[in-house]
N, C-alpha and C positions, 0 to 999 in steps of 0.2 A: 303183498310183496312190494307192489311200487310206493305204498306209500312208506312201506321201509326204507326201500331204497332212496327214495327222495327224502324222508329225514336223517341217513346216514348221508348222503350228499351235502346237504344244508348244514350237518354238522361239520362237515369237513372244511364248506367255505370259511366253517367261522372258526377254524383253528381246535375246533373239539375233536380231535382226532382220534382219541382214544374212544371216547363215548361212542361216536359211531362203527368205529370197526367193532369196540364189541359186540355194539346191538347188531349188526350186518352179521358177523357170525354168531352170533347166538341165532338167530334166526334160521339163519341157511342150517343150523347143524340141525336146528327143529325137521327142517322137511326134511331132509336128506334122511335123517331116522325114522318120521313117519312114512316117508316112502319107502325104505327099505323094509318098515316091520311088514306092510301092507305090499310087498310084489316080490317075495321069494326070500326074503332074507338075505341070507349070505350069499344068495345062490343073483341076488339083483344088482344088475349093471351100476344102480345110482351110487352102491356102495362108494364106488371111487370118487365119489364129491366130495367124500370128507378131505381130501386129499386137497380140493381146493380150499377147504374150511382152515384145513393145516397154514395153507400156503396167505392166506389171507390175514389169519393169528401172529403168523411169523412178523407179514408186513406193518400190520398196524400194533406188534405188543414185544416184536423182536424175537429173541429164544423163548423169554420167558412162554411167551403168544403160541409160539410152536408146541413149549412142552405143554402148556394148557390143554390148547386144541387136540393134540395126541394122545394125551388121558380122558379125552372127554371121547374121542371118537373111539378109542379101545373100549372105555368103559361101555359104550353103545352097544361094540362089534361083541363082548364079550357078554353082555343080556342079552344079545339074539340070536348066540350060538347058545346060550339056554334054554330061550325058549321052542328054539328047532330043535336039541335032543330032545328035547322034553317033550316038544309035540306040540306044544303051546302059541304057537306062532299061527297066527290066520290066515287063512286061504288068502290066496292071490285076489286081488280086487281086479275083476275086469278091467275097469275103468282105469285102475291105474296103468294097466297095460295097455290100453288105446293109444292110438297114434295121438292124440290129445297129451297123456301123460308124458309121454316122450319128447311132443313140442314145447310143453310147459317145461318139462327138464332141462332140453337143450337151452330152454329160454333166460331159465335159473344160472345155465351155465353161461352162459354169454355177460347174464347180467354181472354174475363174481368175478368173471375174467375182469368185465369194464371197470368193477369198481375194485377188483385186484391192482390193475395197473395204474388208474387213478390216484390211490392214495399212495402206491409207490412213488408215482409222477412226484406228488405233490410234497411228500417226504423228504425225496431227493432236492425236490428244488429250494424246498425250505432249510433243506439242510447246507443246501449250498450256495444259499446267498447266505444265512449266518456266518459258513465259513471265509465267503467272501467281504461280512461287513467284518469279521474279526481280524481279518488280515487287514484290511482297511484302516482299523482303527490302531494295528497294532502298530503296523508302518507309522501312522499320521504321530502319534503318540513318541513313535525313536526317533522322528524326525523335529517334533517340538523338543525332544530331550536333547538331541543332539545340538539343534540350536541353542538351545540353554547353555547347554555345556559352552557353547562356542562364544557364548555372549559373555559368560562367566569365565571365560579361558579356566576351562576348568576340563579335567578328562575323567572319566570313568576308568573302573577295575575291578576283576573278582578273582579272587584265589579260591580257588579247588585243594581243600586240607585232603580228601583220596586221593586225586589222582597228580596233588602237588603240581598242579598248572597255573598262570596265570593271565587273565583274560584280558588286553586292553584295549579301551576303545581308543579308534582315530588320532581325537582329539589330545592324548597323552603326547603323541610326538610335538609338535609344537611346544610344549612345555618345556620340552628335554631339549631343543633345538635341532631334532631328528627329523632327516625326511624319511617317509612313510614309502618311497620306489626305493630306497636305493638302504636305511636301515633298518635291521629288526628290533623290535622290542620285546625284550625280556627283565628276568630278574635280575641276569648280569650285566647285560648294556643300561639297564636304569641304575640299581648299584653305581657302578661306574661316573655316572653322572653326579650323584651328589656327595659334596664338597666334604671330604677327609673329614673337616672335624664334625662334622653333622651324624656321622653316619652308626657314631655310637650311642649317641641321644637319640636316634632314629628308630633303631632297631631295639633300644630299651622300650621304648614305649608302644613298639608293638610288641614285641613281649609279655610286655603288662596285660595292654588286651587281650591278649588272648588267653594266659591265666587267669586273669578278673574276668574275664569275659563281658568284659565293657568295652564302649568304644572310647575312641582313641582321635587325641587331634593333635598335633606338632608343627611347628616349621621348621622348614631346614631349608640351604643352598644347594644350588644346583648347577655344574659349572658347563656353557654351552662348551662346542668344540671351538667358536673361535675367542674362548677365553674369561665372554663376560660372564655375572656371575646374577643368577637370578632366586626370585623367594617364592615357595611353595607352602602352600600348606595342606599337610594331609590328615585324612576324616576317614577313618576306618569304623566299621561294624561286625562284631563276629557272629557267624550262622552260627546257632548252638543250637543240638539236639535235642530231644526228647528226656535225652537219658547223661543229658550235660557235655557231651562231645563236644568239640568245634568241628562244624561240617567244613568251614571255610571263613569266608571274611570278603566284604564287598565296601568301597568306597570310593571316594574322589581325590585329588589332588589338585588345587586350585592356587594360578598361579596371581600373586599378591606382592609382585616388586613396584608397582604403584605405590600400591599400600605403606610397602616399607620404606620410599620414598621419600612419600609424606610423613609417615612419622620421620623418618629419620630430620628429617627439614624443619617438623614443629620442635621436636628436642633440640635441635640445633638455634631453632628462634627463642626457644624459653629460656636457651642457658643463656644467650645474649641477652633478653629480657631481664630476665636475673642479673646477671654481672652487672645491665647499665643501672637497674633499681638500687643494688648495694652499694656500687660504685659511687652512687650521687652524693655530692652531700647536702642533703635532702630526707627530709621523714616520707616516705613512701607508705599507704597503708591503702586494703579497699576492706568493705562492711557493706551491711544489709542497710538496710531502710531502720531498721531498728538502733540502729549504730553498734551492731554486733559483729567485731574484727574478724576478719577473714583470711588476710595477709595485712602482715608487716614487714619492712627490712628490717636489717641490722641495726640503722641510727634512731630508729624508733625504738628498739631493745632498746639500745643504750640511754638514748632520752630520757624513758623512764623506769628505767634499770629494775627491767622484768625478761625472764623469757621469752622467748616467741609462741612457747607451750603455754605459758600462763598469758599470752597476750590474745591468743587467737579464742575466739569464742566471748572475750573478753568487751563490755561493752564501754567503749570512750565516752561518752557521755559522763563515765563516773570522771575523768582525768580533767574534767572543765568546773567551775566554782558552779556551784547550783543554781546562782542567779544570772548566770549566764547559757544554761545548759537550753532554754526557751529561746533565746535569740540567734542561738545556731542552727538549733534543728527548723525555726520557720526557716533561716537562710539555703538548708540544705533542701528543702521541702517543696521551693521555687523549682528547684530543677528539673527540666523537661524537657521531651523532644527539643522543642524552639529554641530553649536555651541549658544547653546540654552542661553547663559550664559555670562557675561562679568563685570568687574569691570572697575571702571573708577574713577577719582579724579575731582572736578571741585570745583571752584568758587562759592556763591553764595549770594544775595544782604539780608541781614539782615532785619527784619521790621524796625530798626535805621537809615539806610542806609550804615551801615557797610559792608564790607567784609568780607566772614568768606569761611573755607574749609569743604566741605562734602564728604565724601567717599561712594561709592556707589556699589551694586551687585543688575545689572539688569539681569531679567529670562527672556523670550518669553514663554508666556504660546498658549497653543493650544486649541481646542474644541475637541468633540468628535468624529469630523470625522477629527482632528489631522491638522486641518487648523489653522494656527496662527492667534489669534482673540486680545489680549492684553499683555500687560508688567505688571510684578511684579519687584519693588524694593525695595532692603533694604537697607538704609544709615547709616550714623554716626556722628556727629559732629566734625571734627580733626582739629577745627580753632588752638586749643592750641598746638596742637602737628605739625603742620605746620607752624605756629609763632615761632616755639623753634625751629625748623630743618631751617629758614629763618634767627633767628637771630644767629643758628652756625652755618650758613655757613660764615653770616656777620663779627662774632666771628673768624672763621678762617682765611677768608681772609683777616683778621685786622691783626690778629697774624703771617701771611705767610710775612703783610708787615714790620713787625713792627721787624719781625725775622730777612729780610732781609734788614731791618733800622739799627739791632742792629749790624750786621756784619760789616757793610760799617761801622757803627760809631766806632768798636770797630778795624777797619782799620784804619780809619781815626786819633782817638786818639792816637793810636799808633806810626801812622807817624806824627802826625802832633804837638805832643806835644814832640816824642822825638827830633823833631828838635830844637828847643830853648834850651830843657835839654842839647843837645852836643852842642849847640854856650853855653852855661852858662859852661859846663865842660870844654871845647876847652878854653876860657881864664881865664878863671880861673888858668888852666895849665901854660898860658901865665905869668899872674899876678908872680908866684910863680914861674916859672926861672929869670921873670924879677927883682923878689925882692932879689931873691939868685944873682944876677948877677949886683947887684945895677942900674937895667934900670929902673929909675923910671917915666922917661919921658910919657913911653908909657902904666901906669895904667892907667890914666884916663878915658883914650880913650878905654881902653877894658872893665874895670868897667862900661862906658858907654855902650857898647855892650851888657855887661850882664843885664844893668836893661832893655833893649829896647827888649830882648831878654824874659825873665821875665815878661814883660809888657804883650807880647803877649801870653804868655801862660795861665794869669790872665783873658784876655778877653778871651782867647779862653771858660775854662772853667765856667765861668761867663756867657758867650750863652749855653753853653752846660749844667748849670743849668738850666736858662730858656728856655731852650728846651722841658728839663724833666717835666719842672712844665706847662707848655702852654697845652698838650693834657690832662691835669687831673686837676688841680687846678684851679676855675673859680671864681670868686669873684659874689658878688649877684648880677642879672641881673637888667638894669635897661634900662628905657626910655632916649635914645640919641640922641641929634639934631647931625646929619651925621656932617652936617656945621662947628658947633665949636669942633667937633672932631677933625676933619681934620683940621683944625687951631692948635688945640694945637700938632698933630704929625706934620704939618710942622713949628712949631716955635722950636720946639727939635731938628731941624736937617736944623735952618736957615743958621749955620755955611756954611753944607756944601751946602746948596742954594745958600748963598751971595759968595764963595769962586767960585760957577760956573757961576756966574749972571744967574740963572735959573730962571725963571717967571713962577708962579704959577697959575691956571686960576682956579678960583675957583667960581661957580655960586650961586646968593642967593637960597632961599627958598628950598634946600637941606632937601629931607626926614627926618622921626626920624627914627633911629634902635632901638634892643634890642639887651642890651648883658653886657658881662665884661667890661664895659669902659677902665680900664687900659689895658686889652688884644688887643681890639679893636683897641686900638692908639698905640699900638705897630704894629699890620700890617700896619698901613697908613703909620707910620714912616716910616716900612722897607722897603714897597712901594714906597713911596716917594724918600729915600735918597740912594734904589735902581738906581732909575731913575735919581737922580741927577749925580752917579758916571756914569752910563755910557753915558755922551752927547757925548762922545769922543771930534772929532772937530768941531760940532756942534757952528758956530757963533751965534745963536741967541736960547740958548737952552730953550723949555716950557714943559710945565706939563699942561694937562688937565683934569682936573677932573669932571664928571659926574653920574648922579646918575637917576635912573627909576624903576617904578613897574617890577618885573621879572615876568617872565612867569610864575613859579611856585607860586603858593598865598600862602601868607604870606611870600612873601622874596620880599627884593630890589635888586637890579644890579645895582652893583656901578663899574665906569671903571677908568681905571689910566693909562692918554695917553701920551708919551712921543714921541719928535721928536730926539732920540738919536741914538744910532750903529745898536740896530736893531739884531735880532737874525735869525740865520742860523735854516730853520724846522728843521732841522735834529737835534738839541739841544733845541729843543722847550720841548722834554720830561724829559729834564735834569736839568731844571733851580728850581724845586723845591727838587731837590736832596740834603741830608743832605753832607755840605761840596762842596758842589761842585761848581766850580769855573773855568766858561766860560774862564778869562780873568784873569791871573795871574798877572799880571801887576798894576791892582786895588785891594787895600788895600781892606780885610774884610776876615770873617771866612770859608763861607758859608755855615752860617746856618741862615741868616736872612730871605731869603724865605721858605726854610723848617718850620721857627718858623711861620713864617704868615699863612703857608696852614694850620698847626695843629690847630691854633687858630681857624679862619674860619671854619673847618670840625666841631671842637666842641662846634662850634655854630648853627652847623645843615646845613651850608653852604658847597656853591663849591668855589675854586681856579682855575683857568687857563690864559694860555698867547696866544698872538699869535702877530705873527709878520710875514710881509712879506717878512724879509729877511736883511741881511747890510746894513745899510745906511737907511732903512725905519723905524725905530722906531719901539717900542714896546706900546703894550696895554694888561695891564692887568684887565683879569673883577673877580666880585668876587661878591657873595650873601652872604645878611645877613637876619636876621629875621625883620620883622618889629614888631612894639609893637601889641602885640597880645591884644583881646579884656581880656581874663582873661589871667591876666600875670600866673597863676598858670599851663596854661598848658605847656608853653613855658619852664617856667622853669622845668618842668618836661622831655621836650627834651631838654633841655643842660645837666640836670643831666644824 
């Protein structure tokens, strides 16, 4: 028995409560039955320990414990009232009737009692510090929630669909701008409170919830009593049944005029943002990294006269020349933290297919944890202001040539006219001792000096007229068979052909040009009758003439091929020089190829030579316009 009892004890410390009260009455009900089979049966005093066995069942297994113990001590009382009719029950055992049996009893009993109230003790206590850590924890837990609530200006709520109540916490008054001594809150003082036109968008979507039996979230206004007017937002949940009912509905209302605040204040910056974007006049756009549009304004539409639907998503990169698209993107590439910022000039393809210049200040913008996320840019249109700084520079370098055209010819006239004025004064001198001295033999001969002398000063200025007038004076342009152009400048200068027996090659079906006709057969001429003076000693001298589509569209490439002396490179950049004159020995001014390049330039064309050297001949090529489809644009570039 005691080491019963000290393992039903032992069990008890360690929380096995059940185990040990059963084994503790399983035990006791043992003696208690073998005491009563063996000292009178029904008729013995110990019967009544079952009573503790009951009471013991109860404590450690509850009712169930009770009814157990009560079927097990009947079923006892009920086989020993069998075996007493029956006669089957054994005689009284002395010994259990000895004052021994009795102290052992009492002892039994003492010991049920101690461990009766023991595990009551211990039941009890455990049962009431549970209750106390529950309440503990239940409190700590409304009190976290409440402060939540509080932190969140936000109030709790439950509606009761039976008994049609509504529960609200504390923290709802503040929302409504109720005090909590002095109003109450209900469904009609909160009603009340929010704002006439709220209240049917309010109550539709609780509504909703509670048919859909979903929950529910809305804002609406709310007006205090001294006027102002604030924002809620409510989060409802409906309790649904088993059997699909609404039991009710529990949620929050959380007050959010912060919030709307703030939004109200960013929409209020974006539409300013906006207005000052469209308003600009200025291309406005941002994109990724990829150069993929993200925003545009309106003058970017218009720019390049696309939607904002077909622009967004849209990557600019295609709207720059291709061989430009590599020197923007390293420009934009540069951008970072350190330098957040950069300007840049580029190209850009027109909706026309024009060309035009846009000027550009690209940002790097950041996010809020200051990671670069996109680009902002702002452009400009400077096609005109880059067309004007294109054509003064072309203006200049015209002027730098034309400056140092006007030196060399104001050289040149100088020397070159005052030589015939002193052969015209030189015999002149002559004339006039020879007439004071009666030598009249030797006038003739120097009169002749001076008109040959004269002559050439006549032609000199006579080219140097049409010199003047070749790069400015153009007659109206017209459609030219190349062919009979070139016939009628070599029949002007067949003199000096038949004088070289030079042989002409000239091939049919000869392009048409466009241009001055009489300008025109003045380069063939000077071409020509260039090439005829220098065959040198050239036994079989020719001219070849040729003509083909140029590379550039809308020009021809016409060549002028001679098997004559042949030029040194090193004077190859000299032969269109005003005056200048490779080979002194042949008669001319030289200014007939200076007068042919000007023609040709202001026909939109190029001049050049090349030759491989003495004795290899020369070829000169040269472009002209072909007849354009609208002659109005052409003559717009001759003008």
């Amino acid at each position: 028995m005691i080491i019963v009892f000290a393992t039903g004890a032992w069990l008890v410390q360690r929380g096995a409560i059940y185990v040990a009260s059963g084994l503790v009455c399983s035990v006791i009900w043992l003696i208690v039955t073998f005491i009563v089979f063996f000292t009178g049966g029904l008729q013995s005093s110990v019967l009544l320990n079952y009573v503790i066995v009951i009471l013991l069942a109860g404590v450690g297994f509850g009712w169930r414990g009770i009814i157990s113990a009560v079927l097990a001590s009947g079923t006892a009382i009920s086989a020993i009232l069998f075996l007493t009719i029956t006669n089957r029950l054994p005689t009284t055992t002395p010994l259990l009737e000895s004052p021994l049996a009795y102290a052992v009893t009492m002892l039994v009993i003492l010991l049920l009692a101690g461990t009766i109230l023991s595990v009551a003790d211990i039941q009890l206590v455990t049962a009431i510090k549970a209750t106390r850590a529950k309440n503990i924890e239940r409190e700590r837990a409304e009190q976290q929630l409440r402060q939540a609530l509080l932190a969140a200006r936000a109030g709790a709520w439950e509606w009761d669909a039976v008994n049609r109540t509504i529960r609200w916490s504390p923290e709802n008054y503040p929302l409504l701008g109720m005090n909590p001594d002095q109003d109450r809150l209900n469904f009609r003082t909160w009603i009340e409170r929010v704002h006439p036109d709220d209240r049917q968008a309010l109550q539709e979507a609780i509504d909703r919830a509670i048919h859909g039996r979903q929950e529910f979230a809305v804002e609406f206004r709310v007006i205090w009593p001294d006027g102002s007017i604030h924002w809620l937002r409510g989060i409802g949940q409906p309790l649904v049944q088993p059997d699909g009912s609404v039991q009710g509905m529990y949620g929050l209302q959380i007050d959010i005029t912060a919030q709307k605040a703030i939004e109200i204040e960013l929409a209020r910056s974006e539409l300013y943002y906006r207005t000052l974007v469209e308003d600009l006049p200025a291309l406005v756009c941002r994109f990724r990294a990829d150069g993929t549009l993200t925003f545009v304004n309106d003058l970017y539409c218009q720019t390049f006269q696309r939607s904002r639907d077909e622009l967004i998503g849209f990557n600019f990169y295609e709207l720059i020349p291709p061989e430009q698209r590599e020197r923007v993107a390293a420009d934009i590439a540069l951008l970072s933290r350190e330098q957040p910022t950069i300007e840049h000039e580029h190209e850009v393809i027109h909706p026309d297919g024009s060309i035009g210049w846009q000027r550009w200040v690209n940002r790097l913008l950041f996010d809020e944890y200051g990671e670069p996320f996109e680009y902002q840019a702002v452009g400009m249109d400077i096609t005109v202001r880059k067309r004007a700084e294109i054509e003064r520079e072309h203006l200049l370098r015209e002027l730098t040539a034309r400056n140092s055209e006007l030196e060399q010819f104001t050289y040149t006239v100088s020397h070159d006219l005052k030589s015939p004025l002193i052969t015209i004064k030189g015999f002149a001198g002559y004339i006039e001792r020879d007439l004071a001295a009666g030598r009249l033999e030797r006038i003739p001969a120097d009169i002749q000096r001076i008109k040959v002398a004269a002559d050439r000063m006549y032609q000199l200025l006579e080219d140097l007229l049409n010199l003047s007038r070749a790069g400015r004076q153009l007659n109206q342009p017209s459609r030219i068979g190349l062919g009979l152009l070139i016939s009628e400048a070599a029949a002007a200068v067949s003199g000096r052909l038949a004088e070289r027996n030079v042989y002409l090659h000239l091939p049919p079906n000869l392009p048409e040009i466009y241009g001055d006709r009489t300008r025109l057969r003045e380069v063939f001429q000077n071409l020509i009758d260039n090439a005829a003076k220098f065959m040198g000693d050239q036994p079989n001298p020719q001219i070849w003439i040729e003509a083909r589509r140029a590379d550039l569209p809308g020009f021809v490439l016409v060549s002028v091929r001679d098997n004559g002396i042949g030029i040194e490179p090193r004077y190859l950049q000299r032969v269109f020089g005003l005056f200048e004159r490779l080979n002194a020995q042949v008669d001319g001014t030289g200014i007939g190829l200076a007068l042919a390049r000007r023609i040709v330039e202001a026909h939109g064309g190029k001049i050049w030579v090349e030759s491989e050297g003495l004795g290899k001949g020369t070829t000169f090529y040269l472009t002209l316009p072909e007849p354009p489809r609208h002659e109005e644009r052409v003559q717009g570039l001759i003008e």
